[in-house]
C-alpha positions as protocol buffer text, in pm:
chain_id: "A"
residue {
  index: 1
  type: UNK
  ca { x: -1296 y: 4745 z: -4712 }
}
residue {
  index: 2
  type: UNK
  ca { x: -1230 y: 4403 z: -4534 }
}
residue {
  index: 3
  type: UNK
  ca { x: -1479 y: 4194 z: -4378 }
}
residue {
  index: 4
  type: UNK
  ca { x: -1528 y: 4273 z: -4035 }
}
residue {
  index: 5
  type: UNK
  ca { x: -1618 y: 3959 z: -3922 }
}
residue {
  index: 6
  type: UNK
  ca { x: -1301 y: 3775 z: -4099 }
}
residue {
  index: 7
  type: UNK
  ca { x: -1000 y: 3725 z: -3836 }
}
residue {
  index: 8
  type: UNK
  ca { x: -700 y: 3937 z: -3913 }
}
residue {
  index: 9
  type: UNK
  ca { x: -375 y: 3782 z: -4057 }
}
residue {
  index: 10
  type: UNK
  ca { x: -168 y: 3704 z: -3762 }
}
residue {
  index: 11
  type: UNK
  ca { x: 158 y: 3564 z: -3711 }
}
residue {
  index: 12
  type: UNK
  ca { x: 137 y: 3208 z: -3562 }
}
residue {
  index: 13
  type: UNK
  ca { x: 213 y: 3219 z: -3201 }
}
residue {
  index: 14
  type: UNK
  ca { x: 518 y: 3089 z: -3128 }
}
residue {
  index: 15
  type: UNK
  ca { x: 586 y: 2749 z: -3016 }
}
residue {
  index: 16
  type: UNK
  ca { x: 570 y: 2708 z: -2642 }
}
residue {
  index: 17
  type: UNK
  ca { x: 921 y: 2803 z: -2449 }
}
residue {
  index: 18
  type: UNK
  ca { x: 1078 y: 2601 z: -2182 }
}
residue {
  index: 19
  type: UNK
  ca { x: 1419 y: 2764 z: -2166 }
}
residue {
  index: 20
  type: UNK
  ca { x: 1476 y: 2630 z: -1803 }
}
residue {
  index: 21
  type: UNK
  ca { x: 1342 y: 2288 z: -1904 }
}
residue {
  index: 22
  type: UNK
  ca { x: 1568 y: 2248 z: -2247 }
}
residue {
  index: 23
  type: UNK
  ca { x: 1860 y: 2381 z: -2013 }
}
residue {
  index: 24
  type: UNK
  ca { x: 1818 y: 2123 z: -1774 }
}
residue {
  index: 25
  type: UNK
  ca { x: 1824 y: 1867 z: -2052 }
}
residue {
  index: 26
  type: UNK
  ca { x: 2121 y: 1982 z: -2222 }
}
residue {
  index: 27
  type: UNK
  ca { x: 2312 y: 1972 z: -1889 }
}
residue {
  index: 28
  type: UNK
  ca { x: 2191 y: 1616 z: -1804 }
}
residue {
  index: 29
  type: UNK
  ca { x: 2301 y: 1477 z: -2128 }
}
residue {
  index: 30
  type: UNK
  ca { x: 2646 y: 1643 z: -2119 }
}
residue {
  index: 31
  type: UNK
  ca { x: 2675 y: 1441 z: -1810 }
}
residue {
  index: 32
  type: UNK
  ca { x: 2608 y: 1134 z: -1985 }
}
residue {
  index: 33
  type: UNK
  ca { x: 2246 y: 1036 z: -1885 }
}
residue {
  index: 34
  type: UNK
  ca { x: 1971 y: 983 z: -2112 }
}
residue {
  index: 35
  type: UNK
  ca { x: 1703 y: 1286 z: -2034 }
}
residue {
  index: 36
  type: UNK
  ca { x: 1365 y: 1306 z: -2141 }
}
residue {
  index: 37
  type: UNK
  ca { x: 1042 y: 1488 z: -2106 }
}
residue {
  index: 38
  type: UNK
  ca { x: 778 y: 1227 z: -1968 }
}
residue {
  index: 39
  type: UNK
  ca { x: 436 y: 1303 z: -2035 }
}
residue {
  index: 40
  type: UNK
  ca { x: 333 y: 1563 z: -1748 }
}
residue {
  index: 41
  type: UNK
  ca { x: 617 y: 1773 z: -1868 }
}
residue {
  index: 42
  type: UNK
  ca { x: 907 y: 1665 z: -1624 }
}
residue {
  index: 43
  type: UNK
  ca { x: 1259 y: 1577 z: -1706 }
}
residue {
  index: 44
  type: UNK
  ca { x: 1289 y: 1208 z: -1629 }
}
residue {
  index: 45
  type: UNK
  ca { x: 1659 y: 1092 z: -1621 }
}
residue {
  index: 46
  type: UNK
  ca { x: 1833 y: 775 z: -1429 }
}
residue {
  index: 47
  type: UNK
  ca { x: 2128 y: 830 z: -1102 }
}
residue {
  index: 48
  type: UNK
  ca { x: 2231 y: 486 z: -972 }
}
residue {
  index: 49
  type: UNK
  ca { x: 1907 y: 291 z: -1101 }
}
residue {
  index: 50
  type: UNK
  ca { x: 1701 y: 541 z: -925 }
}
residue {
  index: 51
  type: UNK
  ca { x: 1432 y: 705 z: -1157 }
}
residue {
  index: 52
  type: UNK
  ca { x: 1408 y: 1088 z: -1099 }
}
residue {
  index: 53
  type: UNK
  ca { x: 1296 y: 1406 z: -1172 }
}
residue {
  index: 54
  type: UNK
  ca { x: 1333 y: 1758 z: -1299 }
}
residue {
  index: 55
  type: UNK
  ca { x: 1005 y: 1964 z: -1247 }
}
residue {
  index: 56
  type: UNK
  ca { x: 1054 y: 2374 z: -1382 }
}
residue {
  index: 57
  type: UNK
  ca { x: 845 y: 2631 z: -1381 }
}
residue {
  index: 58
  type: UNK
  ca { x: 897 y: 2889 z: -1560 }
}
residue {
  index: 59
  type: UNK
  ca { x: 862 y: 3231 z: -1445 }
}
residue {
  index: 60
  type: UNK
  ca { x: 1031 y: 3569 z: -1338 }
}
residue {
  index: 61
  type: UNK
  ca { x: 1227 y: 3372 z: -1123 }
}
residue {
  index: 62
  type: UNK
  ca { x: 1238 y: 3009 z: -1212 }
}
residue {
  index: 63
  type: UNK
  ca { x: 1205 y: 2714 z: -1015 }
}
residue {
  index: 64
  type: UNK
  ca { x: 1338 y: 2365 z: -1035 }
}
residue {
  index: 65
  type: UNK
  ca { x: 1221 y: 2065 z: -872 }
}
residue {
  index: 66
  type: UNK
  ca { x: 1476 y: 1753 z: -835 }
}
residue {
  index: 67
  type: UNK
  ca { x: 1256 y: 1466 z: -680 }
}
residue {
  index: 68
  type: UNK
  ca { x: 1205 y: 1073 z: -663 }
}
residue {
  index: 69
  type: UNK
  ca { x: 929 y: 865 z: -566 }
}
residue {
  index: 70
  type: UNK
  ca { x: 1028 y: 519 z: -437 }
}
residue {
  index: 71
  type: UNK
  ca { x: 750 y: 215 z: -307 }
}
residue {
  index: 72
  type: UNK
  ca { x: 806 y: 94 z: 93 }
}
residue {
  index: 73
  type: UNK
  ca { x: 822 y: -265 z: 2 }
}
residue {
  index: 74
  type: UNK
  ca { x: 566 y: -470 z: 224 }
}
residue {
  index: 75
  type: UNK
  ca { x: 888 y: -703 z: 342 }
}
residue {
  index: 76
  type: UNK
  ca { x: 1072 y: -393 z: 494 }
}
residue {
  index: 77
  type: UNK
  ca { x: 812 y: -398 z: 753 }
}
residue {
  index: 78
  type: UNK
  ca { x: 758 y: -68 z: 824 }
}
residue {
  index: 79
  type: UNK
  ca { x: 469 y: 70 z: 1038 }
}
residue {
  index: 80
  type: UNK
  ca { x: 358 y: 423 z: 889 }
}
residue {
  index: 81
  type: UNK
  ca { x: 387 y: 615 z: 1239 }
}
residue {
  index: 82
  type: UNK
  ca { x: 812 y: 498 z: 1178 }
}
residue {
  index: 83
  type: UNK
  ca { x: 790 y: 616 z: 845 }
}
residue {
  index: 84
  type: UNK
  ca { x: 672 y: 921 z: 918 }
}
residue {
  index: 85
  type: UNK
  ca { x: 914 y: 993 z: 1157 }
}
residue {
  index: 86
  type: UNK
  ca { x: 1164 y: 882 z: 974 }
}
residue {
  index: 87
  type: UNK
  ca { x: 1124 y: 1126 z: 724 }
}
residue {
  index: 88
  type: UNK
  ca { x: 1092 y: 1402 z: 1023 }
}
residue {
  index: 89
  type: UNK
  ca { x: 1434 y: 1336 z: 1103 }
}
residue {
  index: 90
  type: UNK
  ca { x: 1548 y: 1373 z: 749 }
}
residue {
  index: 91
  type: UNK
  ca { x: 1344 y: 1694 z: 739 }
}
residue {
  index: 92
  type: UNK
  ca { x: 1479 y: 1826 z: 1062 }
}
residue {
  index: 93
  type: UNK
  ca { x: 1817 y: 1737 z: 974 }
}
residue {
  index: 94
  type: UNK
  ca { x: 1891 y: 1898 z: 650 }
}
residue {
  index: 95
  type: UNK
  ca { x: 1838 y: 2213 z: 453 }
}
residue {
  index: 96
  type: UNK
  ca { x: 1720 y: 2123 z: 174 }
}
residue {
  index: 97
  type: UNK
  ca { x: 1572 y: 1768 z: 125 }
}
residue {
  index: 98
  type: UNK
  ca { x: 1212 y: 1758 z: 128 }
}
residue {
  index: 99
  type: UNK
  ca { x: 1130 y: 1399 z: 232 }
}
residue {
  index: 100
  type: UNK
  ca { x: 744 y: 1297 z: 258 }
}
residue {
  index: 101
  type: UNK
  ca { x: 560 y: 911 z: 299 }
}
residue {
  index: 102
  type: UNK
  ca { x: 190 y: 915 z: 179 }
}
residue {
  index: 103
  type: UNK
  ca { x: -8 y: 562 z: 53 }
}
residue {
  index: 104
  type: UNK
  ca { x: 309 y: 365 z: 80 }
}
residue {
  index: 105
  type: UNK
  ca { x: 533 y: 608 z: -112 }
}
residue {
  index: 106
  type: UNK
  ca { x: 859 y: 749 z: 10 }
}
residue {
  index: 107
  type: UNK
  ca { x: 953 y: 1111 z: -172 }
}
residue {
  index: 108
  type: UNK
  ca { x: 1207 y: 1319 z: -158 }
}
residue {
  index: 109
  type: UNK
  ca { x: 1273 y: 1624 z: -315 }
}
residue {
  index: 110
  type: UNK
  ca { x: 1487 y: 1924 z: -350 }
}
residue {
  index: 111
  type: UNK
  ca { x: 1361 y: 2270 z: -445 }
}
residue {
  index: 112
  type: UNK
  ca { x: 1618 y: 2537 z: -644 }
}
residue {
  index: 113
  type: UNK
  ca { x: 1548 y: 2908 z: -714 }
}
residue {
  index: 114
  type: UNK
  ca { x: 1721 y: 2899 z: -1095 }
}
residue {
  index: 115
  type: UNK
  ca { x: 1908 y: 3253 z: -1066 }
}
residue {
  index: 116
  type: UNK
  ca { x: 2046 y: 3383 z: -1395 }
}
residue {
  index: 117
  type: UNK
  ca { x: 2325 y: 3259 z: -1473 }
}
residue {
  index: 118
  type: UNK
  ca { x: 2309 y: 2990 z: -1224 }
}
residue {
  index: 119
  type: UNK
  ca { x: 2561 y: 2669 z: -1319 }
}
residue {
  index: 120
  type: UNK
  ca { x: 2326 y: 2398 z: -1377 }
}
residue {
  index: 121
  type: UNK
  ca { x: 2636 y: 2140 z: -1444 }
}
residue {
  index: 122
  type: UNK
  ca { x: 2689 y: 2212 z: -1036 }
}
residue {
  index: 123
  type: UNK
  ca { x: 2292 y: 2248 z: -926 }
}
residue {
  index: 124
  type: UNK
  ca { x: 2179 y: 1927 z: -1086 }
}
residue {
  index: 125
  type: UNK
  ca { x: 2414 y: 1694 z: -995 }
}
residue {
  index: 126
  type: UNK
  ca { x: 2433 y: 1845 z: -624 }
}
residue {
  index: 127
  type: UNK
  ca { x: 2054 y: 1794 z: -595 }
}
residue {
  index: 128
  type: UNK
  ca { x: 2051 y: 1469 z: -763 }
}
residue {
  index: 129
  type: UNK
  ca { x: 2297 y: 1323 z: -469 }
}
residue {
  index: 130
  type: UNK
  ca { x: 2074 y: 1498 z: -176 }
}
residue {
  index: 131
  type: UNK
  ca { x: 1753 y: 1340 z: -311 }
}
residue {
  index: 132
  type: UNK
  ca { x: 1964 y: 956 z: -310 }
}
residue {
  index: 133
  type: UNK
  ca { x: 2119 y: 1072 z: 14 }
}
residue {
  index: 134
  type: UNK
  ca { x: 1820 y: 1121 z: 193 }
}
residue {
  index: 135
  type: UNK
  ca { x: 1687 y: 803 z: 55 }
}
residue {
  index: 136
  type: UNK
  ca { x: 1940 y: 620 z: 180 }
}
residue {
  index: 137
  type: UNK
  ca { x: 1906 y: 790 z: 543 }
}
residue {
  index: 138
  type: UNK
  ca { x: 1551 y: 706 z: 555 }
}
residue {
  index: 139
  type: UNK
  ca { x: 1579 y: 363 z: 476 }
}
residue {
  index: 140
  type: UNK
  ca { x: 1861 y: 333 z: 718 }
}
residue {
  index: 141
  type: UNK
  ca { x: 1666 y: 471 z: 978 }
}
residue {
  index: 142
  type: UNK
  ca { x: 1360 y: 268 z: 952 }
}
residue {
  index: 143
  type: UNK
  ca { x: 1554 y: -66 z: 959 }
}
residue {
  index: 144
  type: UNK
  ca { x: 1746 y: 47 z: 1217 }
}
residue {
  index: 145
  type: UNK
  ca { x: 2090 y: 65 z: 1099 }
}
residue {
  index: 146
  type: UNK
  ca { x: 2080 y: 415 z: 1265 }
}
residue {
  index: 147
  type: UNK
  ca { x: 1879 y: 506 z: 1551 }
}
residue {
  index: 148
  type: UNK
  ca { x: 1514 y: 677 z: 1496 }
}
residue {
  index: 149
  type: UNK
  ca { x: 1648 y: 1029 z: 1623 }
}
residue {
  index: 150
  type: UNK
  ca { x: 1859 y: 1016 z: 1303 }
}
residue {
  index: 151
  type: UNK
  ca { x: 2257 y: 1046 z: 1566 }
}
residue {
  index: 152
  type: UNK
  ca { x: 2503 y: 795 z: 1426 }
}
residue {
  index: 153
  type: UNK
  ca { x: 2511 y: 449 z: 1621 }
}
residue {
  index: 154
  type: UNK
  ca { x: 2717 y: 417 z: 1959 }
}
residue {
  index: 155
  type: UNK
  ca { x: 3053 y: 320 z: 1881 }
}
residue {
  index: 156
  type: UNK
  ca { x: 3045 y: 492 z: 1559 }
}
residue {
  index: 157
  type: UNK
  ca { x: 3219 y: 786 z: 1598 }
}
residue {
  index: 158
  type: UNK
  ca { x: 3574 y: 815 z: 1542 }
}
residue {
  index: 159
  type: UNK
  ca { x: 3781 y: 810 z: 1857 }
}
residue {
  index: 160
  type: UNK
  ca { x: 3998 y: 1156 z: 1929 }
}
C-alpha cells in the first residue's frame, strides 16, 4: 500500500505555450527585424527607429495588440486639451488606430482578432504602418501642419 500522504508521480506540466506569441516572432524575424520578448511578456521589435509592440493573449480566439508609446517633448509645445483632440481626430478618422495621450505620453495602438489561419506576414506589417501612420497624423496635427479637424490644408488637394 502507498503512503497516502506522499504526492503521486506526475508528469511535469508542460512548459508554458505561447503559440500566438512564438508566431508573431517567427514572422517578425523573417522580415528582417530583431524580435524579442521584453520582460512583461510583449514582443518588442524596431519599424523606422520607432520601438513597438506585440501584446497576445492567448485564448479561444486570440488577440494581438500592435502598439507604441512615444514622449510629447516639452519643446513641441503642446497644451494637453490639443493633444487630446488631436488624438480624437485620429480616433474619429480611422478604423482601427487606437490613439490615446495620458501624463505626457502619446499611444497608439491597433487591436487584431488572430483567426486561424490568419497571414501574420500581412497582419503585422499592416498594423505596424497604422500605428507610425497615426503617429505621424497626430504630430502633424498638433503643430499645425494640418488643421485640428484632421481635413488636409487649403490648397492641398489636387485640382480636377
Amino acid at each position: 500500500m502507498t503512503d497516502p500522504t506522499s504526492l503521486p508521480n506526475f508528469m511535469p506540466p508542460a512548459a508554458e505555450q505561447h503559440p500566438l506569441r512564438d508566431a508573431v516572432v517567427a514572422a517578425l524575424q523573417e522580415d528582417g527585424l530583431l524580435a524579442e520578448v521584453d520582460a512583461d511578456g510583449d514582443v518588442a521589435y524596431k519599424v523606422q527607429g520607432h520601438q513597438l509592440f506585440a501584446r497576445c493573449l492567448e485564448g479561444e480566439i486570440p488577440m494581438m495588440r500592435v502598439f507604441g508609446q512615444w514622449a510629447i517633448e516639452e519643446d513641441l509645445d503642446v497644451d494637453e486639451l490639443k493633444a487630446l483632440q488631436a488624438s480624437n481626430v485620429i480616433n474619429a478618422q480611422t478604423l482601427f488606430v487606437k490613439t490615446s495621450v495620458a501624463q505626457n505620453m502619446l499611444s497608439s495602438a491597433v487591436d487584431n482578432l488572430v483567426v486561424p489561419g490568419a497571414d501574420l506576414k500581412t497582419l503585422l506589417p499592416m498594423s505596424t504602418n497604422f500605428v507610425i501612420q497615426a503617429v505621424g497624423a497626430w504630430h502633424q496635427i498638433v503643430t499645425g501642419q494640418v488643421p485640428e479637424d484632421g481635413s488636409a490644408p487649403e490648397g492641398s488637394q489636387p485640382q480636377a
